[in-house]
C-alpha positions in Angstrom: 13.9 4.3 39.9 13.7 3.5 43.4 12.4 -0.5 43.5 12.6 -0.7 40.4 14.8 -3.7 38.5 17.0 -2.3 35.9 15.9 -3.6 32.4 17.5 -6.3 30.9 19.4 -6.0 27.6 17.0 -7.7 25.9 14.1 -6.4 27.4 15.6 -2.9 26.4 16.1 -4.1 23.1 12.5 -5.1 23.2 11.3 -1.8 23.7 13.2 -0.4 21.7 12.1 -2.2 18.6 8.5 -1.2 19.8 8.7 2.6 20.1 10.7 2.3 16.4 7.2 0.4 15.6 4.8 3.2 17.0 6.9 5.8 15.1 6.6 4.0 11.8 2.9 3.7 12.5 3.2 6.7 13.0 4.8 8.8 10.0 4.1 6.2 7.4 0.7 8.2 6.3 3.2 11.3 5.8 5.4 9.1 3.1 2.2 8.1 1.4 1.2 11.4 1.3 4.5 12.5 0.0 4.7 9.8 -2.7 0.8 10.9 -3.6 1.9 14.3 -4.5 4.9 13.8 -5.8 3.0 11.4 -8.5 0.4 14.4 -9.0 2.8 16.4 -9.7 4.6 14.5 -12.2 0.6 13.9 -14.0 0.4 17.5 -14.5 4.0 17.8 -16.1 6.0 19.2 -13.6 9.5 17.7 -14.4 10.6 14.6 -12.0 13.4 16.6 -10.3 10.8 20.1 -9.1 8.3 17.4 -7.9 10.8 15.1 -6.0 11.8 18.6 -4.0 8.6 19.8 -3.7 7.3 16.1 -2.0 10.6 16.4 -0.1 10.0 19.6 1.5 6.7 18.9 2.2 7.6 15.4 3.9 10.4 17.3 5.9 7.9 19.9 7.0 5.7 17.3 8.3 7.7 15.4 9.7 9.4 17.9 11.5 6.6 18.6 12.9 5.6 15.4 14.6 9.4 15.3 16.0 8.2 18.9 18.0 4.5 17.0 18.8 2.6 19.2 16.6 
């Protein structure tokens, strides 16, 4: 803080975008996952709305744990 400039707007902005970026990276492999067992789910029969919350738990589980840096 000390010597240090104060970050511009734009250069805010800038890295802002880029930590939005690194989370995406991130996560995205947990929505894949989700959609991938959601779709098993519905192959074996379960009914579109049990597999949607089953997927949807799962996704909120895991991505409740990257928000705690599990």
């Amino acid at each position: 803080m000390l010597g240090r400039k104060t970050p511009t707007v734009d250069e805010q902005r800038e890295a802002f975008a880029d930590a939005l970026m690194d989370v995406t990276t991130l996560v995205q492999p947990l929505f894949d996952a989700a959609e991938g067992m959601k779709a098993n789910l519905l192959s074996r029969g379960w009914s579109p709305d049990v597999a949607e919350y089953l997927a949807g738990q799962w996704l909120a589980a895991g991505l409740s744990r990257v928000g705690r840096g599990e």
